[in-house]
KOLSE-674714 format. One record per residue (C-alpha): residue number from 0; residue in one letter; chain; x, y, z. Coordinates in steps of 0.001 Angstrom, whole numbers, always signed. Example, Ala and Ser with C-alpha at 12.3 -4.5 7.8 and 13.67 -1.06 7.14 Angstrom:
2
   pos   code   unit         X         Y         Z
     0      A      A    +12300     -4500     +7800
     1      S      A    +13670     -1060     +7140
***
This chain:
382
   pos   code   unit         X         Y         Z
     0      X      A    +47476    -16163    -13281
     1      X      A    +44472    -18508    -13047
     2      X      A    +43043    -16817     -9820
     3      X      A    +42588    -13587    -11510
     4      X      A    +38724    -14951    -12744
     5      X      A    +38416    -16384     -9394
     6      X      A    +38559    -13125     -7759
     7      X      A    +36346    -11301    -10529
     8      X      A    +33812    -14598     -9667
     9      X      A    +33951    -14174     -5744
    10      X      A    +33223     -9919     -5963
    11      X      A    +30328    -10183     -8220
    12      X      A    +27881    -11529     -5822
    13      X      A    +28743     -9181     -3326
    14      X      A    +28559     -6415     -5576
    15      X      A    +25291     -7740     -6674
    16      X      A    +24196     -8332     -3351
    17      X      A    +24820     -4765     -2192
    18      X      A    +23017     -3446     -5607
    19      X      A    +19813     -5454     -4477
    20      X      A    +19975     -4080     -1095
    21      X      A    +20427      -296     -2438
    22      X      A    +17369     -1468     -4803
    23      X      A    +15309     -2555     -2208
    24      X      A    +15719      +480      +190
    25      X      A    +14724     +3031     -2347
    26      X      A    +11920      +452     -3457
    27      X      A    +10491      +409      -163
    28      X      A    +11460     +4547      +548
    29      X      A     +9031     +4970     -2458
    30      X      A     +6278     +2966     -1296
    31      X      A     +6555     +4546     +2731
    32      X      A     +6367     +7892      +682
    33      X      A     +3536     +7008     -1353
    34      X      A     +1425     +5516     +1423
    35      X      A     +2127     +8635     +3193
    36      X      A      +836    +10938      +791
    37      X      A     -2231     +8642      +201
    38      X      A     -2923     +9501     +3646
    39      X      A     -2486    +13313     +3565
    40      X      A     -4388    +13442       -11
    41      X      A     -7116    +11539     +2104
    42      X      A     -6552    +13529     +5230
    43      X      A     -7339    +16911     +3383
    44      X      A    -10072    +15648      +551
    45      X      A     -7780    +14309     -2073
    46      X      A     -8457    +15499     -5569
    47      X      A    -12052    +15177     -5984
    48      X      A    -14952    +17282     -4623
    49      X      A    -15507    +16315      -638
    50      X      A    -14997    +18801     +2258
    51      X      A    -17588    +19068     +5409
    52      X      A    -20944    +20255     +4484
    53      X      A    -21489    +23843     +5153
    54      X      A    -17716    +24594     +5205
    55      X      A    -16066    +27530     +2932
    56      X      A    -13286    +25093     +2227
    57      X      A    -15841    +22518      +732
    58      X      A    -15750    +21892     -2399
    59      X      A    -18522    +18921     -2709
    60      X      A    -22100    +19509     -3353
    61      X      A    -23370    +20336       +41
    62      X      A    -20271    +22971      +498
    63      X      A    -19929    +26885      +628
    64      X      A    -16381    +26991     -1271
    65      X      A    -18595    +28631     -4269
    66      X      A    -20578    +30980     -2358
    67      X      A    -17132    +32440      -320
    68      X      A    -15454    +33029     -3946
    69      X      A    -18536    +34907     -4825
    70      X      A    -18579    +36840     -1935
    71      X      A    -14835    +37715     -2910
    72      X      A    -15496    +38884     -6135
    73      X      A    -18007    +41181     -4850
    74      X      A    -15417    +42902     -2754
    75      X      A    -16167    +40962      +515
    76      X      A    -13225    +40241     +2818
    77      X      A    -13538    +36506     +3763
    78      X      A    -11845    +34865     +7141
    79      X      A    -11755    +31781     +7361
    80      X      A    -11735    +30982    +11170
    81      X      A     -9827    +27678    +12282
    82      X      A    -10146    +26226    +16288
    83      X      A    -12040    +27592    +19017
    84      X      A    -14101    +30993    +18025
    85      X      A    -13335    +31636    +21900
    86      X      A     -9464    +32220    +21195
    87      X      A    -10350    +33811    +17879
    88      X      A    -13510    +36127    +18304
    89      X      A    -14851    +37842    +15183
    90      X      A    -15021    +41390    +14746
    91      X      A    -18113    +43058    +15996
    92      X      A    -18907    +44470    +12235
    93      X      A    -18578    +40930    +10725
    94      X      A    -21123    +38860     +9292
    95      X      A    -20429    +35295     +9974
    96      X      A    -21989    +32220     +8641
    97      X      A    -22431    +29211    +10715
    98      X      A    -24322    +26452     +8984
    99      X      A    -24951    +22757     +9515
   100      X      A    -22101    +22737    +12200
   101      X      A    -20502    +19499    +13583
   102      X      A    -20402    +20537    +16698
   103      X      A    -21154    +24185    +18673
   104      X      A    -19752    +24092    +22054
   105      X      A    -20773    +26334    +24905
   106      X      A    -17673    +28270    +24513
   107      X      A    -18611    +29246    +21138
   108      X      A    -21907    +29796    +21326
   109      X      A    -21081    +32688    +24358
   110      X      A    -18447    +33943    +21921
   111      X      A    -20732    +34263    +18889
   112      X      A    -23776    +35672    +21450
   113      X      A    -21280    +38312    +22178
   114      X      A    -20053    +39335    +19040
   115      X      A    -23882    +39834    +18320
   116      X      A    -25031    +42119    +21126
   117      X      A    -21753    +44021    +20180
   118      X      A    -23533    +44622    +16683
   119      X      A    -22107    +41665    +14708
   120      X      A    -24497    +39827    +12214
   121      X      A    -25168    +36136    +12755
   122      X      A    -26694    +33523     +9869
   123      X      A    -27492    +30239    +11409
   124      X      A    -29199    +27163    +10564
   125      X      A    -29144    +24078     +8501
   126      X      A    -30316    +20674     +9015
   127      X      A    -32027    +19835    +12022
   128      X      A    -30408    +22482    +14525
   129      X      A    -29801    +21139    +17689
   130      X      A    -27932    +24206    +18894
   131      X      A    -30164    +26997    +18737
   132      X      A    -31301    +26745    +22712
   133      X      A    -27809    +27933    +23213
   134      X      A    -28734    +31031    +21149
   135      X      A    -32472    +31876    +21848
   136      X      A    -35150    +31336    +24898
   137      X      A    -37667    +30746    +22049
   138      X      A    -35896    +30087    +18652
   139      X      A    -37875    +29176    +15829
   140      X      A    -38826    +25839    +15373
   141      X      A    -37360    +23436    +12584
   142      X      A    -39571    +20604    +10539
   143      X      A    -38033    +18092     +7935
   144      X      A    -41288    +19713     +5230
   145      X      A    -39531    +22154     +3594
   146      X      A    -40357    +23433      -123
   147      X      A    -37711    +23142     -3530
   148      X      A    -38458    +27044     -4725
   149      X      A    -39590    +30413     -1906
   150      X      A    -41507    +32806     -3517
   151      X      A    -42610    +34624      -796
   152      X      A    -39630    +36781      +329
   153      X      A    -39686    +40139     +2020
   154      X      A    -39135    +43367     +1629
   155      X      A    -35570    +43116     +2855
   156      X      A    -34701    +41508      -522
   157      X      A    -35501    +43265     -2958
   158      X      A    -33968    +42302     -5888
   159      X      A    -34817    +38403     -4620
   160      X      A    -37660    +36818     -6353
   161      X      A    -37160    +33004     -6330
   162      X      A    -35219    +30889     -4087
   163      X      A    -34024    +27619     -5071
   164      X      A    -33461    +24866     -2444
   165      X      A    -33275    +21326     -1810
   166      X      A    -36375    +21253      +353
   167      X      A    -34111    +19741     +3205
   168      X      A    -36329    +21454     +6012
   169      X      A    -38101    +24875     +7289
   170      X      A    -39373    +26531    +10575
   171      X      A    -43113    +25815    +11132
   172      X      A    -42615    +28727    +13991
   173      X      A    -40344    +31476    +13592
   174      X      A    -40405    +31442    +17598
   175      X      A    -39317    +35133    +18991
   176      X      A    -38009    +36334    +15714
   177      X      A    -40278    +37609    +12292
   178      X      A    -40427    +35798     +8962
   179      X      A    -38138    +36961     +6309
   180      X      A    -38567    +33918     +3604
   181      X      A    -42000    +32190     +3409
   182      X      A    -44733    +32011     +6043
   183      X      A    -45315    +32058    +10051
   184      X      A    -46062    +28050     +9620
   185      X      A    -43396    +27679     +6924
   186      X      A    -40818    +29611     +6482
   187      X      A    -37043    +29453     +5157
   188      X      A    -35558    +32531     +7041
   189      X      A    -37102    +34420     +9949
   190      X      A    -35016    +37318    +11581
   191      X      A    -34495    +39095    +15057
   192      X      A    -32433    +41883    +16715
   193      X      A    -30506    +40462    +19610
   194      X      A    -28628    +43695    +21590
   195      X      A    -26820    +46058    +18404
   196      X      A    -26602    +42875    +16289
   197      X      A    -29046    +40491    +14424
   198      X      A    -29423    +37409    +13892
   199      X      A    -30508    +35410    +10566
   200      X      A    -31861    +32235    +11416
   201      X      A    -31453    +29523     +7845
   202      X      A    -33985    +26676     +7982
   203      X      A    -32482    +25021     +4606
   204      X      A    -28785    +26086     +4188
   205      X      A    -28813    +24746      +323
   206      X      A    -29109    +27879     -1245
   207      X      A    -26171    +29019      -709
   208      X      A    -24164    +25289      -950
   209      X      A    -22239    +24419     -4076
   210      X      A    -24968    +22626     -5928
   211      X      A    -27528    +25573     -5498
   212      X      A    -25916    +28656     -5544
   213      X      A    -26176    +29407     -9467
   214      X      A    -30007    +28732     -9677
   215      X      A    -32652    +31110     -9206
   216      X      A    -31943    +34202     -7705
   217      X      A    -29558    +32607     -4458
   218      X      A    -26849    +33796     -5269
   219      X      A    -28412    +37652     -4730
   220      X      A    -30088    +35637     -2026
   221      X      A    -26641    +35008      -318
   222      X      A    -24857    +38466      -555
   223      X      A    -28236    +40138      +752
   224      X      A    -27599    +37935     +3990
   225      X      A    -23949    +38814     +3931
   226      X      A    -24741    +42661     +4319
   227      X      A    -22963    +45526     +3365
   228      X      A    -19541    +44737     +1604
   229      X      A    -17785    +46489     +4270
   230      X      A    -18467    +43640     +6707
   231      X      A    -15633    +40888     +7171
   232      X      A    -16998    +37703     +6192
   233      X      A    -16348    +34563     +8857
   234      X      A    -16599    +31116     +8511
   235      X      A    -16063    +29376    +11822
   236      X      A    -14442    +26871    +10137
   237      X      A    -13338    +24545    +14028
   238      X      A    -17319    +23926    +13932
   239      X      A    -16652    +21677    +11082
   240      X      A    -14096    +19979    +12129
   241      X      A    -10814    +22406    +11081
   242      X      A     -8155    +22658    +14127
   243      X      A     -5848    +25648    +14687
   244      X      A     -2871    +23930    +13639
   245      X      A     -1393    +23300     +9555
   246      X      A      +633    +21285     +8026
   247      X      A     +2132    +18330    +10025
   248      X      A     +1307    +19643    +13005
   249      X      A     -2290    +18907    +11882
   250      X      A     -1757    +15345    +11746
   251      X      A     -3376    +12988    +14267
   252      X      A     -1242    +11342    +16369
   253      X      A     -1500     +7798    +15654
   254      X      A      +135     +9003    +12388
   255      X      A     +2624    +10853    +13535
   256      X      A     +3776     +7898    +15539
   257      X      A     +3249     +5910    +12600
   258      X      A     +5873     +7971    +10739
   259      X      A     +8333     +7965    +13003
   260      X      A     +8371     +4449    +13541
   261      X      A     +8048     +3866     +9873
   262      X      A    +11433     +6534    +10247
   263      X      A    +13203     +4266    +12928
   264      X      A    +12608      +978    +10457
   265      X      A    +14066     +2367     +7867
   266      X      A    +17355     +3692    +10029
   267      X      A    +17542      +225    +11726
   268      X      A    +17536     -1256     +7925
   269      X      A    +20395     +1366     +6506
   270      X      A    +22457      +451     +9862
   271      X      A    +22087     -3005    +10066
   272      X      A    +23237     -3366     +5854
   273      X      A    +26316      -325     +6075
   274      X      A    +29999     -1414     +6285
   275      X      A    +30895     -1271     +9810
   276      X      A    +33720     +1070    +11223
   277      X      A    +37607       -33    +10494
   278      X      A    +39930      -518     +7306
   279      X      A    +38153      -334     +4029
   280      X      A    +37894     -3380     +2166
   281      X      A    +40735     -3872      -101
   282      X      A    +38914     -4198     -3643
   283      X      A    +40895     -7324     -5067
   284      X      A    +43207    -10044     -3193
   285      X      A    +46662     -9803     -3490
   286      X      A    +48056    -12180     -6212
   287      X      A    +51691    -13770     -6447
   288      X      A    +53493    -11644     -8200
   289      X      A    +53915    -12343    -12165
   290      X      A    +56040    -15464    -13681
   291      X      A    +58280    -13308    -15316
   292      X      A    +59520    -11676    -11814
   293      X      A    +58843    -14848    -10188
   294      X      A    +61612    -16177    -12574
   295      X      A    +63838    -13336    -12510
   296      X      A    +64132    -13356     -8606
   297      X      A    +64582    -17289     -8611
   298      X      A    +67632    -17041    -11071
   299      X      A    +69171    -14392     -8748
   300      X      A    +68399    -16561     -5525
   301      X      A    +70391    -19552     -7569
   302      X      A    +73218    -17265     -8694
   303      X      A    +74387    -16704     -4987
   304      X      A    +74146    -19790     -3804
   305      X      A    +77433    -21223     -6000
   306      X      A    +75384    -24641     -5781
   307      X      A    +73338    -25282     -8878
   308      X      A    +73200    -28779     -8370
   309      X      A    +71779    -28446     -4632
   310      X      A    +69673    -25789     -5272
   311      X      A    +67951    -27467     -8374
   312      X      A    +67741    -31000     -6161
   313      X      A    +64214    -30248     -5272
   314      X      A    +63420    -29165     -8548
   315      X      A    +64555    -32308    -10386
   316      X      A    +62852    -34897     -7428
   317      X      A    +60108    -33206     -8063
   318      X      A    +59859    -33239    -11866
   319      X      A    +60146    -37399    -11678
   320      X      A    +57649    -38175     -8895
   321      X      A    +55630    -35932    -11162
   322      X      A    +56688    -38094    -14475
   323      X      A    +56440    -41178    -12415
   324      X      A    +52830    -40383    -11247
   325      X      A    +51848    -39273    -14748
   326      X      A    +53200    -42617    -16474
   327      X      A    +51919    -44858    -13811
   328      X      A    +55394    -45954    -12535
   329      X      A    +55258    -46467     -9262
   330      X      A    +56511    -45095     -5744
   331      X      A    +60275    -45592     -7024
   332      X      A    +60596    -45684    -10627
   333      X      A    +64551    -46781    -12144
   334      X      A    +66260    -44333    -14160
   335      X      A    +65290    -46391    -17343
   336      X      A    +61624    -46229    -16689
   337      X      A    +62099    -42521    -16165
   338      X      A    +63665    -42146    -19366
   339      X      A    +61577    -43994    -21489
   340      X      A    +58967    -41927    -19425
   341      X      A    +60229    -38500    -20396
   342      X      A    +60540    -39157    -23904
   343      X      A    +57030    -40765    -24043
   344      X      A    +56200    -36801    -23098
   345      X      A    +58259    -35556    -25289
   346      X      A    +61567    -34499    -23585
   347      X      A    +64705    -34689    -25775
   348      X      A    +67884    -36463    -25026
   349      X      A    +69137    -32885    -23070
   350      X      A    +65605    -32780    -20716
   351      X      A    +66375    -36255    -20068
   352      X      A    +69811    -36199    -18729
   353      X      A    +68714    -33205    -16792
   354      X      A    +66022    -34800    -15119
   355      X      A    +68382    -37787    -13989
   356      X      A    +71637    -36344    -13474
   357      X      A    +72939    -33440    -11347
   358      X      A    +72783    -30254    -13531
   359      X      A    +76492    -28392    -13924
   360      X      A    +76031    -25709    -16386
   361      X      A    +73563    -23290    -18158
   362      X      A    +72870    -25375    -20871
   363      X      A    +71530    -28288    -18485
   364      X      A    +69317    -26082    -15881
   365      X      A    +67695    -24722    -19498
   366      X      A    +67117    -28473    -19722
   367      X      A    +65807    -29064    -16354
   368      X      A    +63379    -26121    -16583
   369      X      A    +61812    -27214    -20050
   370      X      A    +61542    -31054    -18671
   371      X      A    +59543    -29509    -15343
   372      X      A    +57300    -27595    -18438
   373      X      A    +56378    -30742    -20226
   374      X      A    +56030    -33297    -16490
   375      X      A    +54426    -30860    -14943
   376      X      A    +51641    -29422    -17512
   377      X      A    +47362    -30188    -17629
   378      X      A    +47579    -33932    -18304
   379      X      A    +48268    -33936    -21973
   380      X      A    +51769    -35603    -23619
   381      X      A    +53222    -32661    -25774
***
């Protein structure tokens, strides 16, 4: 009966232990999770304004995320071009819009001098453009002296009479094209027919960024370079950085390895803390079995053995070294020590006899079995 608390003591800290561990892993699941989507929030701008400058998907100052809804709600269909322009060509009755580019490679400036000649429209410019050699034998020549408001604009614009900018730059020749925006030794836009197409050359792409587009008259500005609404708008979107692929498969490397090592932790963790394979756990020890049957069975064991006295020997040597170690008797105790012994505990004249004399009917083994109660208890004299 006492080792029921025992066993209650002994499952708690393994219970508790395996709580911890469950604790721990979804702990540290939440954190892996969390840095992760730090890292994509990061990876694709997060929640403030950022982007790359002269992108449609930008959404910082210096971006063209404003100037492609407008074009939408004028009817315009936008595209959005991801990776190479070589493996995705635009139309030949597009108007596309590269400006302040990371990067133009040769592939994509042969694709874009194409799509001209075949009767495409090109604006393109920014800051400092390295890349126009690729375009032009003589393209127009860009200085960092460029002027905050263009009041000189041609006849091509109409309905255009102030242009707002940042006064990032302008073209102090417009080279083998015609000025547009400005004058022959400073000018904003200058213009030129290359094959069935033309081409717009920008010297200050701010107008038509974020931060721009709603003063002055750019925003007319902006859908007189985009043409009729009929033309497919395209933003070469891989000259800013943007790759083909979405999702995860637009990940870098390094993180997807990351990831899945981050993955094979965590599966090394669960494995090395699960129950291993074979018989569950039984979930409390076996106990003896109650005092009450304990009892019961005893009695029937003594019934067929026709001995009471033999059988109950052990018991009764066993009740006085108990009474002799209790009183301080000694290894061998006389039967008068005993006595005086057993009565000091409290055993009647009946527990007595019992305890020193073979038992020979019911009424003494009663009498033996309350004399082993009272030797045999915690230490105290009943």
């Amino acid at each position: 009966m006492n080792a029921s608390p025992a066993t209650t003591d002994g499952a708690r800290p393994s219970t508790n232990r395996r709580l911890w561990i469950a604790v721990a892993v979804v702990v540290g699941g939440l954190i892996v999770v969390n840095l992760v989507a730090q890292g994509l929030d990061r990876a694709v701008g997060g929640d403030q304004p950022g982007g790359a400058t002269g992108s449609s998907y930008a959404t910082a100052p210096d971006g063209l995320a404003a100037f492609s809804t407008l074009l939408t709600h004028y009817g315009y269909e936008v595209q959005p071009r991801r990776g190479a322009l070589s493996k995705n060509p635009p139309p030949p009755n597009a108007t596309v819009f590269l400006l302040d580019p990371l990067a133009v490679t040769n592939k994509d400036a042969v694709t874009l001098l194409q799509f001209v000649e075949d009767g495409g429209r090109l604006v393109i410019g920014g800051d400092a453009p390295f890349y126009l050699r690729d375009f032009r034998d003589r393209p127009p020549t860009w200085q960092r002296d460029g002027l905050a408001a263009w009041t000189f604009i041609g006849p091509l614009f109409a309905n255009v009479r102030d242009i707002e900018a940042a006064g990032i730059g302008a073209w102090s020749s417009p080279g083998s094209g015609s000025t547009i925006v400005g004058t022959d030794d400073r000018s904003l836009l200058t213009h030129e027919r290359v094959g069935n197409g033309e081409m717009f050359f920008l010297a200050d792409a701010s107008p038509l960024e974020n931060a721009f587009l709603g003063t002055g008259d750019n925003a007319a500005f902006g859908l007189g370079l985009a043409g009729d609404p009929s033309r497919p708008i395209v933003f070469p979107e891989g000259t800013h950085g943007y790759g083909a692929s979405r999702g995860l498969a637009a990940l870098p490397n390094r993180w997807k390895i990351a990831l899945i090592l981050v993955a094979v932790a965590a599966l090394a963790f669960v494995w090395s803390r699960a129950r291993r394979f074979g018989p569950p756990d039984r979930p409390a020890r076996d106990l003896p079995p109650a005092r009450a049957e304990y009892v019961q069975a005893l009695s029937i064991t003594l019934e067929r053995t026709h001995d009471q006295a033999g059988a109950l020997l052990p018991a009764q040597r066993w009740a006085r070294a108990r009474l002799a170690a209790r009183a301080g008797l000694g290894a061998q105790p006389n039967d008068e020590e005993l006595a005086h012994a057993a009565r000091s505990f409290g055993c009647t004249s009946e527990e007595t006899l019992a305890l020193l004399a073979p038992v020979s009917d019911d009424a003494s083994i009663l009498a033996l079995g309350r004399a082993v109660a009272r030797v045999g208890g915690d230490g105290r004299k009943q």
